[in-house]
C-alpha positions in Angstrom: -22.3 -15.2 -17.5 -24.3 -13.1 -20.1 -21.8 -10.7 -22.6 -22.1 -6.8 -21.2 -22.0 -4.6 -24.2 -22.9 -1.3 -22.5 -20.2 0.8 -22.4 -17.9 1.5 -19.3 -16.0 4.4 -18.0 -12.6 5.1 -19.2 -9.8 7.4 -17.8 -6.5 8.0 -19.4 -5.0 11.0 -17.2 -7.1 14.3 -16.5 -9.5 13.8 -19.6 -11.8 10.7 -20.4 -11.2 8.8 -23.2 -12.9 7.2 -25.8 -14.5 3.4 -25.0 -15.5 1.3 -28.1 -17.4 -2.0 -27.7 -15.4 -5.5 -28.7 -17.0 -8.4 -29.8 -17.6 -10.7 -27.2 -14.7 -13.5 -28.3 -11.1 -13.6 -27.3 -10.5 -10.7 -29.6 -6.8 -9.9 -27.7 -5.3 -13.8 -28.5 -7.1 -14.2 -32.1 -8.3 -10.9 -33.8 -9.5 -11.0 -36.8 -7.5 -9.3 -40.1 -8.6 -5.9 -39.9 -8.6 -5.4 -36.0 -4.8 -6.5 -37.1 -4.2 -4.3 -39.4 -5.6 -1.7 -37.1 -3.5 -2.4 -34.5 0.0 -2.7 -36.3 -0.3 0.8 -37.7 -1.6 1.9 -33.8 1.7 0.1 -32.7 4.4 1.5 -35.3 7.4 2.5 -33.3 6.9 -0.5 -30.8 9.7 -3.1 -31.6 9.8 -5.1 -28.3 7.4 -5.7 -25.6 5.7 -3.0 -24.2 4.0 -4.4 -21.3 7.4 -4.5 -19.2 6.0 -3.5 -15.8 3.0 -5.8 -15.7 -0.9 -4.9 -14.9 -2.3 -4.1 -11.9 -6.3 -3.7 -10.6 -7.2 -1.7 -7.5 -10.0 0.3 -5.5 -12.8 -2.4 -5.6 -16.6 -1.9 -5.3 -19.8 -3.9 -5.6 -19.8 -3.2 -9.6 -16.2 -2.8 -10.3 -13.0 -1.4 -10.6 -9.7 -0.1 -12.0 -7.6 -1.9 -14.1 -4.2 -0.7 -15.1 -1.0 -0.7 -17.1 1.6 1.5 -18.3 3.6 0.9 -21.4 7.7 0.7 -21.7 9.7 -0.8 -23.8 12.7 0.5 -22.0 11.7 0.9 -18.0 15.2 2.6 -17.0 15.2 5.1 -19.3 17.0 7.9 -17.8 14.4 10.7 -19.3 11.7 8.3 -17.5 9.8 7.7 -20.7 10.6 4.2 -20.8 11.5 4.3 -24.3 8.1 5.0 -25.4 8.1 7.0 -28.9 6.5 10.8 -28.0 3.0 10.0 -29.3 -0.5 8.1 -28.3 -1.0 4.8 -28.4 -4.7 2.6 -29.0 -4.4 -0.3 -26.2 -7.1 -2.6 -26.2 -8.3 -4.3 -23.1 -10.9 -6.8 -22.3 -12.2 -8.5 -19.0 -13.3 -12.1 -18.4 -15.1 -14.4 -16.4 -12.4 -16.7 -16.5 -9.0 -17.3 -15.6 -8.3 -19.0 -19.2 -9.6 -15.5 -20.4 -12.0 -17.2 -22.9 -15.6 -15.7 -21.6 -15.4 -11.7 -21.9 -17.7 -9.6 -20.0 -16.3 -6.2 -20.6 -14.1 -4.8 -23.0 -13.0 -1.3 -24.8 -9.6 1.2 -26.0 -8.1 3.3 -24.0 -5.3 5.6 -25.5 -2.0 5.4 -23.8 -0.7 9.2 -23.8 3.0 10.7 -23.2 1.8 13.5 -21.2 1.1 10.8 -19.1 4.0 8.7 -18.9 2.1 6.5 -21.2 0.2 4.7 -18.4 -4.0 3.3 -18.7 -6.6 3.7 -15.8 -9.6 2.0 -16.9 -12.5 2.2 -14.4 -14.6 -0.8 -15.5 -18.1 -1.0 -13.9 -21.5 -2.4 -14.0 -19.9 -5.8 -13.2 -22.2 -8.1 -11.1 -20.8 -8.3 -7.4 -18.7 -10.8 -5.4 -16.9 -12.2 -8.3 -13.4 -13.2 -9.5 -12.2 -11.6 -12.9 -9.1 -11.9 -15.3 -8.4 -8.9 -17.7 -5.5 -8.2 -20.0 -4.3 -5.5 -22.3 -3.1 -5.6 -26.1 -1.3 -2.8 -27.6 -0.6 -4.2 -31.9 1.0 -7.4 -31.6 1.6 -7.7 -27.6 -0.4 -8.8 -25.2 0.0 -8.0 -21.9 0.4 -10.6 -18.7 -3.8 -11.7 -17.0 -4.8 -10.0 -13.5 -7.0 -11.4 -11.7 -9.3 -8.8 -10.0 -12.9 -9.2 -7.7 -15.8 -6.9 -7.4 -16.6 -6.5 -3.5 -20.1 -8.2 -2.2 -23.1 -6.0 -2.2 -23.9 -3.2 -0.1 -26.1 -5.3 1.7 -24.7 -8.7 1.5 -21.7 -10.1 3.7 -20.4 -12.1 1.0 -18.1 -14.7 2.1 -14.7 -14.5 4.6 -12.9 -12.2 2.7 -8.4 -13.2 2.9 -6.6 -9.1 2.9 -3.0 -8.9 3.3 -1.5 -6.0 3.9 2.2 -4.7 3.0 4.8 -1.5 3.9 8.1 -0.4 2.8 9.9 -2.1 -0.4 13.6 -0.8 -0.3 14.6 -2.1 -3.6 18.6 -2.0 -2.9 17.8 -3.9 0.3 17.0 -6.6 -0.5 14.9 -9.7 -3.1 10.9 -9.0 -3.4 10.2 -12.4 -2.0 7.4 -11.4 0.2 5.7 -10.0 -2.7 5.9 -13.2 -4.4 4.8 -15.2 -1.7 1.8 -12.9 -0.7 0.4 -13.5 -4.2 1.0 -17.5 -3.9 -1.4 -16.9 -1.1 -4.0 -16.0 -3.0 -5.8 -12.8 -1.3 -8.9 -11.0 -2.1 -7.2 -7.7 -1.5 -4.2 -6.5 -0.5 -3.1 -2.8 1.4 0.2 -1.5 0.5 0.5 1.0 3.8 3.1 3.3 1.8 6.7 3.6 1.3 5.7 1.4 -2.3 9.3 2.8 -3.8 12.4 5.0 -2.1 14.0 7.8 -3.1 17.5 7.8 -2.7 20.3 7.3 -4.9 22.6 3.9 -4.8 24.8 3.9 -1.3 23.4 6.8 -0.1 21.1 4.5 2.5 22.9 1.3 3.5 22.4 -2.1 5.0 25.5 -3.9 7.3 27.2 -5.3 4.7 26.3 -3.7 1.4 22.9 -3.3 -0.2 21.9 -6.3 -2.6 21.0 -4.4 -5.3 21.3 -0.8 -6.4 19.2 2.0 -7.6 19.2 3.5 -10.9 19.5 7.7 -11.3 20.0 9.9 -9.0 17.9 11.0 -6.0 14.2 11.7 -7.1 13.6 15.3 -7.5 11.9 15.4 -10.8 9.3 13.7 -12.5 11.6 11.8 -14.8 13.4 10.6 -11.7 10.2 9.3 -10.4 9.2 7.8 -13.1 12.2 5.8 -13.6 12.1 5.1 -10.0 8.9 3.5 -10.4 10.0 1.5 -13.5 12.8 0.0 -11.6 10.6 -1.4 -8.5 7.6 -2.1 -10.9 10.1 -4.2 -13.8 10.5 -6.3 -11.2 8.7 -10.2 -11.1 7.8 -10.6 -7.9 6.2 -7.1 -7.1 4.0 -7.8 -10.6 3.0 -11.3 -9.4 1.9 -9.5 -6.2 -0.1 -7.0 -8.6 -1.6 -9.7 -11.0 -3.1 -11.7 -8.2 -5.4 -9.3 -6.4 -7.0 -5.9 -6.4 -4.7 -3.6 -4.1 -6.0 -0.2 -1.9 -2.5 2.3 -2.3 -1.8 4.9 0.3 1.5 6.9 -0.1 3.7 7.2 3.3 7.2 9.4 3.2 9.4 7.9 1.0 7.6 8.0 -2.3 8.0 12.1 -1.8 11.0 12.5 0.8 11.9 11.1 4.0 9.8 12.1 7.1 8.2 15.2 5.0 4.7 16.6 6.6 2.7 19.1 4.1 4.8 21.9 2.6 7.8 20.8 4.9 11.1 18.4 3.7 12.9 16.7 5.6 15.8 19.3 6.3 14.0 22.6 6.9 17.0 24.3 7.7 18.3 23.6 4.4 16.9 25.9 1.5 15.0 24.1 -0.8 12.4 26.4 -3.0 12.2 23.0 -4.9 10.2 21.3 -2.8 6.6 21.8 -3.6 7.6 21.0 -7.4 9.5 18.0 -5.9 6.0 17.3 -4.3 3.8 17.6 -7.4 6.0 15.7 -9.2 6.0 12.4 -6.8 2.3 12.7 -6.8 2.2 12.5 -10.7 4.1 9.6 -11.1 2.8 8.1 -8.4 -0.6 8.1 -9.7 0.7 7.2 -12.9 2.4 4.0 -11.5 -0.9 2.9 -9.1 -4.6 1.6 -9.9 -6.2 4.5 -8.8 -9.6 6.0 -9.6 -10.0 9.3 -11.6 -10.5 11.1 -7.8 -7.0 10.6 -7.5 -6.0 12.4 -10.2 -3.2 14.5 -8.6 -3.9 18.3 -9.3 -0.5 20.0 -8.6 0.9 19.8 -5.3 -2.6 18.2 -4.0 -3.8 14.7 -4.5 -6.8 12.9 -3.4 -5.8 9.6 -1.5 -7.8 9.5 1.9 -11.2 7.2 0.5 -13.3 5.0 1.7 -13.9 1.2 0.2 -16.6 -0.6 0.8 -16.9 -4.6 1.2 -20.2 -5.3 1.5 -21.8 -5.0 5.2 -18.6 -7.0 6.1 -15.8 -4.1 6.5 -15.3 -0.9 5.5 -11.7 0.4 4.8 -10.8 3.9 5.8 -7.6 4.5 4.1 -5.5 7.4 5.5 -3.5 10.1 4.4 -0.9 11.0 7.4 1.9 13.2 5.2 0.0 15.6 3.2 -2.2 17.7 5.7 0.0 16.8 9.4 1.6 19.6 11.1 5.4 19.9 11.2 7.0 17.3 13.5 7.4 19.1 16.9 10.6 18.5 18.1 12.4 16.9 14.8 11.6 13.4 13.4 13.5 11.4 16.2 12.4 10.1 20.0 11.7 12.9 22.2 10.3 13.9 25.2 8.1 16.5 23.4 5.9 18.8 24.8 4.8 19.9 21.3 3.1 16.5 20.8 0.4 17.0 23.7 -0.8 20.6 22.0 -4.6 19.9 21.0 -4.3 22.4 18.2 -2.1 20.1 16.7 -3.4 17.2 13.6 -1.4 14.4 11.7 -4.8 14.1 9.3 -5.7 17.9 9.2 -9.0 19.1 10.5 -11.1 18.1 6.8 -9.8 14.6 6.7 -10.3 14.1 10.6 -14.0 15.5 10.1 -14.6 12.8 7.1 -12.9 10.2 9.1 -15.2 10.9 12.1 -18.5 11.4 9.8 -17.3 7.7 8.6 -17.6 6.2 11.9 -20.8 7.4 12.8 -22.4 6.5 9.5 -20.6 3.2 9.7 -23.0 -0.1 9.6 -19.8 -2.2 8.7 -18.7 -5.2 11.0 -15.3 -4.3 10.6 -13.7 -0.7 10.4 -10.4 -0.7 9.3 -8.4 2.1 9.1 -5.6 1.5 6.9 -2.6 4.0 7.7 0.9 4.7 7.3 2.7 5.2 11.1 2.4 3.8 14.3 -0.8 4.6 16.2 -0.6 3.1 19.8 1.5 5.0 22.3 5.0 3.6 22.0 7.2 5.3 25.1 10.8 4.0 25.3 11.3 5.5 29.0 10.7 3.4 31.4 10.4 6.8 34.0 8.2 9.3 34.0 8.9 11.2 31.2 7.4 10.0 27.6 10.1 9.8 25.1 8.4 8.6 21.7 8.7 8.7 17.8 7.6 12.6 16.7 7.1 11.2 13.0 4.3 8.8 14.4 0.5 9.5 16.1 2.8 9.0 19.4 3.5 13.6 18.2 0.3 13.9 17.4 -1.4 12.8 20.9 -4.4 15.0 20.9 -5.3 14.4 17.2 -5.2 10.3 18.4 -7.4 10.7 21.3 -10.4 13.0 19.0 -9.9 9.9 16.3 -10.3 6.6 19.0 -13.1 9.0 21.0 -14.6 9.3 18.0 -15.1 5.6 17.0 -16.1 5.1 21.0 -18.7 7.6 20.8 -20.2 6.2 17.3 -20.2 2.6 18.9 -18.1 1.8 16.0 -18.4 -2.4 16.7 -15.1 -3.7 15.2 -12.4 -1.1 15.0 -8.9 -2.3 13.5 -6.2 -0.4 12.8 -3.6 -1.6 10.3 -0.2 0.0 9.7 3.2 -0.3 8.4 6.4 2.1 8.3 8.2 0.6 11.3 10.2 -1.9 9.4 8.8 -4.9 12.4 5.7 -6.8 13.1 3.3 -5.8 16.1 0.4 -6.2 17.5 -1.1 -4.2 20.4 -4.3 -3.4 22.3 -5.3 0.5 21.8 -7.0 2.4 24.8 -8.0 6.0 25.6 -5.7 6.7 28.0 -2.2 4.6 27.5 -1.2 5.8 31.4 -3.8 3.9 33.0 -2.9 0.0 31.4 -5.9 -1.4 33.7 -8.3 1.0 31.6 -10.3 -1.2 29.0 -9.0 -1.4 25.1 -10.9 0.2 22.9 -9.4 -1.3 19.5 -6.9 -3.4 17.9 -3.6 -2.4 16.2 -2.1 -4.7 13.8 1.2 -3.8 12.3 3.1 -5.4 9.1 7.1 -5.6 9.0 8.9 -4.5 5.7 9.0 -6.4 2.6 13.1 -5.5 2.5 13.7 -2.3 4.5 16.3 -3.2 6.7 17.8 -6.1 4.9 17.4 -9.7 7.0 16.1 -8.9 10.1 16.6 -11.4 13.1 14.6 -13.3 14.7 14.0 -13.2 18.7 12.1 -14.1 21.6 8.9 -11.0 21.4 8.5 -11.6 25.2 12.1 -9.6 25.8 11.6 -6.8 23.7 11.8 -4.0 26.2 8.4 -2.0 24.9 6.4 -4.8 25.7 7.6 -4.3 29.1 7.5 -0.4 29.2 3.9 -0.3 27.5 1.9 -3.5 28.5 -1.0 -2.9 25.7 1.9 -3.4 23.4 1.5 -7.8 22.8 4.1 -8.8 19.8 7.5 -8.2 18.2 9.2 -9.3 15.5 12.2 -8.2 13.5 12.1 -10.4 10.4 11.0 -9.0 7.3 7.2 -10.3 5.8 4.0 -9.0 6.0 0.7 -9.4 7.3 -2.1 -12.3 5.6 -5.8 -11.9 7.5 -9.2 -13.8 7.5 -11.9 -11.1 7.8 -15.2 -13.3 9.2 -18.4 -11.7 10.4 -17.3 -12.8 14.8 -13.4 -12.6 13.7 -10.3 -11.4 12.4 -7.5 -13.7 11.9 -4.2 -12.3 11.1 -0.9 -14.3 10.2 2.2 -12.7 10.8 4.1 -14.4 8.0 8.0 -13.5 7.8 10.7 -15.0 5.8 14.2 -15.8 6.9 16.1 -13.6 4.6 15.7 -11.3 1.8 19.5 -10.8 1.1 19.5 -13.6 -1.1 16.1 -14.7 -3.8 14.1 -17.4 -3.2 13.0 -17.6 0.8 10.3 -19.8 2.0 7.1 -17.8 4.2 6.1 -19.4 7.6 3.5 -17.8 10.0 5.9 -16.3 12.8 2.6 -16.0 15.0 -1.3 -15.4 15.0 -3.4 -13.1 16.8 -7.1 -12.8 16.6 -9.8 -9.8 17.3 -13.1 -11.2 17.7 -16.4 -9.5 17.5 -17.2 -7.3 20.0 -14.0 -8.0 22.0 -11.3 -4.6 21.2 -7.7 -6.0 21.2 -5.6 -8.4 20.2 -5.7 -12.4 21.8 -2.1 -14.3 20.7 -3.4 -18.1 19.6 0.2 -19.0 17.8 3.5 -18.6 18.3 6.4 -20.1 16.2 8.9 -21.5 18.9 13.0 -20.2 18.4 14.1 -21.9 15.2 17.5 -22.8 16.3 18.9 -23.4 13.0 18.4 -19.9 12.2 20.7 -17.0 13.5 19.2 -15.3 16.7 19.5 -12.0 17.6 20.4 -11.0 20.8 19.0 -9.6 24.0 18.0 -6.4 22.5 17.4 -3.2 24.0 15.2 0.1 23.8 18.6 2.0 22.2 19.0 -1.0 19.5 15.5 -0.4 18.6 15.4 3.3 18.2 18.7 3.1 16.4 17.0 1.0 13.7 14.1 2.9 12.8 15.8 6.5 13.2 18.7 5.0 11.0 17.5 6.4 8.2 19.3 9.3 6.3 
C-alpha cells in the first residue's frame, strides 16, 4: 500500500488542531535523535505511563475514521485529571497497514489539552475502503497499546459478510468484564455498545444478592470530575480495552451514564429539588465524549450533544443509531410497569419530533439491505398482564406507543427491505418478531428485534428453560429468554442475519468461558426472527427456577 502524505483532519476538543506529516517509517518504535529530543521536552512532567486507559477507534466510513486516547498517569484521581500535569501535551500518532505496525499510511500530532481532560480525537480520512488498520499513539518516551480499526466498504460496494456484536450495560461493582474480553477474542468488524457504557452510583449504594465484586471509586457522579474519574475506573480496566483495541465501536448513551431513568430536562426523582440537574447533564455529556471515539459532530455543546447519526456500510446496512433519553417526554406514570393511559397519547415522542423526522427521512432514502436501528430500551410491546388491561415498562417504547407505531409505519411505508432493531438496557437476552398492531398476534411481522443481555448488570444471572418464561406466553411475537449475562455476536450477509446469543456462566468471579446460548436468524425479505439453535439445560450449572412475570419485573425495576 502506497505512503499517504496529505494531510488528515485532526480534532482535539471544540478547536482543530495542528496535523504535521511523519516520515513514512516506524517513527513511534525507533525515532530518530531529534524527533527524541523533541519529544522528551513535549513529555516533561510524565514520569510513568500515560497511556493507562488504552486506545479506542470508532464511527467508521468508506475513507476513515476516529482514532482515540486519553492520557493518565493516575486514572482515579479524585480531581478527575488523572494525574495529568495542568498543561498541553504533543502526542504523536501514526496508522498502518499492518498489524506488526511496520507499513504507515497515515500519521500526524495532535495536542492532548487539560481543558479537555487531556483526551485525542483524531478523524483520520482519505483511507482506501474495506480495509483492516493498526494505529498507536506516542507521547515522549511511551507508546501507547495497537488498535486495530477498518474503513467500511464503498458506498456502492457490499463488501464482504461483515461480524457486529453488540453490547449494553457494564456495572463495574457487579461483576469481572469477561464478556468484553471474549467479544474481542471473537474478532468483530464493529461492535455497538447500546448505552449504560459506565454507572453512576457510589459503592453499596446499588447491590447484587450477596455483595458487589468490586467497588466504585468517589462519590455519586454529579460533576465533571466525578465523571471523569468514573470513566477512568471502567476504562483502566483490561478487558473493556481489549474490547476497544479489537474493533471500531458505534457509542450511544442510555440512562446511567447521566442518571437513572432521566428523560430531557427531567431526573430521576422530580419531586425532589434538584436545580443541579442540567449542570449534572452537561457535565456527563463532556466526559462522556471525552472518554468515546466520537466524531467532531459530537462535540457536546452544554446541556446538548449530537449522538443520533447515521453509519454507512457500504450498500450492505445502514446503522441508525438512536438517541431515546435526551429529547423523550417525561415517563407517564413513573418509571415502573403500569397500566398507563399516558403511554397511548399520540402527542407524546421517546425520539422528539426532529430526530423522529431524520429517522423517517432515513428510511425512505435508504438503498441499504439491512437497516439497523441501534437503540437503548425495549421496542416490542412487552405486557405482563395476562387480562385485558396492558401493564408495561413506562421507561421503554412500551410508554411511548404512538411514537412506535409512526417509526415501524414509517419503515412499512418506505418498503424499507431488512429492518432490524437492536437493543440493550434490559439486563437479558431476547429476541422477538415486531408488528403493527401487537393485539392482533395473527397480523404479519413487520421486523425483527434482537436484544443483548448485560455484560455484568445484575451479577450471574441463571440460566433457564426460555420456553417457560411467562411473556412468551402473554405476548406470542415475543420468541427467546435468557437471564445469563453476554452479549450479542452477528453475521450480516446480503439474504441473512445471523446472530449468536453468547452468555457466560458467571461474572462474579474472572475468567468465564463464552458459549452460544442460542441462534436466531432474519433472512432477506422474511421480518422476524426463525430460532435454528438452542443450547439444551446444562445440568452441571445452577438452574433457576420456574420463574414468574413478578420475578421478572422485580429484576429490572430493582434498580435504585
Amino acid at each position: 500500500m502506497p505512503h499517504l502524505d496529505r494531510r488528515s483532519f485532526l480534532v482535539t476538543g471544540l478547536a482543530a488542531g495542528t496535523v504535521a506529516a511523519i516520515p513514512a517509517t516506524d517513527a513511534l518504535a525507533e525515532p530518530d535523535p531529534a524527533a527524541d529530543t523533541a519529544q522528551s521536552l513535549a513529555s516533561r512532567g510524565l514520569r510513568t505511563d500515560p497511556f493507562t486507559l488504552g486506545v479506542a477507534s470508532g464511527d467508521p466510513d468508506h475513507e476513515g475514521f476516529v482514532i482515540w486516547t486519553r492520557l493518565a498517569q493516575q486514572p482515579l484521581a479524585e480531581d478527575g485529571m488523572g494525574g495529568m500535569p495542568a498543561r498541553p501535551f504533543t502526542v504523536l500518532w501514526q496508522v498502518y497497514a499492518d498489524e506488526r505496525c511496520r507499513r504507515v499510511v497515515r500519521s500526524g500530532v495532535a495536542v492532548a489539552a487539560p481543558e479537555w481532560a487531556h483526551s485525542v480525537h483524531v478523524e483520520v480520512d482519505r483511507l482506501p475502503s474495506g480495509r483492516e488498520y493498526w494505529y498507536r499513539f506516542r507521547v515522549g518516551p511511551y507508546i501507547s497499546p495497537a488498535g486495530r480499526a477498518r474503513t467500511a466498504p464503498h458506498p456502492l460496494s457490499y463488501g464482504g459478510p461483515l461480524s457486529m456484536a453488540f453490547v449494553s450495560c457494564a456495572q463495574f461493582e457487579h461483576g469481572y468484564f469477561t464478556s468484553y474480553r471474549r467479544l474481542a477474542e471473537d474478532h468483530p468488524d464493529l461492535v455497538l455498545h447500546l448505552g449504560d457504557y459506565q454507572y453512576e452510583y457510589a459503592r453499596d449504594t446499588y447491590t447484587i444478592p450477596g455483595g458487589n465484586v468490586r467497588d466504585h471509586e468517589g462519590p455519586e457522579t454529579e460533576t465533571l470530575a466525578n465523571y471523569r474519574q468514573r470513566h477512568a475506573q471502567y476504562k483502566a480496566d483490561p478487558d473493556l480495552q481489549a474490547a476497544h483495541a479489537a474493533a471500531p465501536w458505534l457509542v450511544v448513551f442510555d440512562d446511567h451514564e447521566v442518571d437513572n431513568n432521566w428523560a430531557d430536562e427531567t431526573p430521576e426523582k422530580p419531586e425532589v429539588p434538584q436545580p443541579n440537574f442540567p449542570a449534572r447533564r452537561a457535565a456527563a455529556f463532556r466526559a462522556y465524549y471525552e472518554n468515546m471515539p466520537l466524531r467532531r459532530t459530537s462535540v457536546p455543546r452544554g446541556v446538548d450533544m449530537q449522538i443520533y447519526r447515521r453509519v454507512r456500510w457500504g450498500l450492505l446496512a445502514t446503522f441508525h443509531m438512536l438517541d431515546t433519553r435526551q429529547y423523550r417526554d417525561d415517563q407517564g406514570c413513573g418509571d415502573g410497569y403500569k397500566d398507563c393511559p399516558a403511554a397511548v397519547d399520540p402527542a407524546r415522542s421517546i425520539t422528539g419530533a426532529e430526530q423522529e423526522a431524520w429517522l423517517l427521512d432515513g428510511f425512505r432514502k435508504s438503498r441499504a439491505q439491512w437497516d439497523v436501528i441501534g437503540q437503548q430500551v425495549f421496542f416490542a410491546q412487552r405486557d405482563s398482564d395476562a387480562g385485558p388491561a396492558k401493564v408495561t415498562s413506562q421507561d421503554a417504547w412500551d410508554g411511548y406507543v404512538a411514537s412506535r407505531r409512526r417509526i415501524t409505519q414509517g419503515w412499512v411505508d418506505a418498503k424499507v427491505r431488512n429492518p432490524v432493531v437492536l437493543t440493550g438496557d434490559v439486563h437479558a437476552h431476547w429476541a422477538s418478531d415486531l408488528k403493527l398492531d401487537y393485539d392482533d398476534p395473527t397480523g404479519p411481522s413487520v421486523g425483527s428485534e434482537l436484544v443483548t443481555t448485560s455484560i455484568t448488570t445484575g451479577g450471574d444471572g441463571a440460566d433457564s428453560d426460555p420456553a417457560k418464561h411467562p411473556w412468551l406466553a402473554i405476548n406470542p411475537h415475543l420468541k427467546f429468554y435468557n437471564n445469563q449475562r453476554g452479549y450479542v455476536l452477528t453475521r450480516i450477509e446480503r439474504d441473512l442475519m445471523t446472530a449468536d446469543f453468547k452468555v457466560v456462566p458467571h461474572v462474579q468471579a474472572p475468567g468465564s468461558e463464552a458459549y452460544t446460548r442460542a441462534t436466531f436468524v432474519v433472512e432477506d425479505r422474511v421480518p422476524g426472527v426463525q430460532q435454528t439453535y438452542l443450547r439444551p439445560l446444562d445440568p452441571g450449572f445452577r438452574a433457576e427456577r420456574e420463574i414468574t412475570t413478578e420475578d421478572t419485573i422485580e429484576l429490572e425495576t430493582r434498580r435504585p
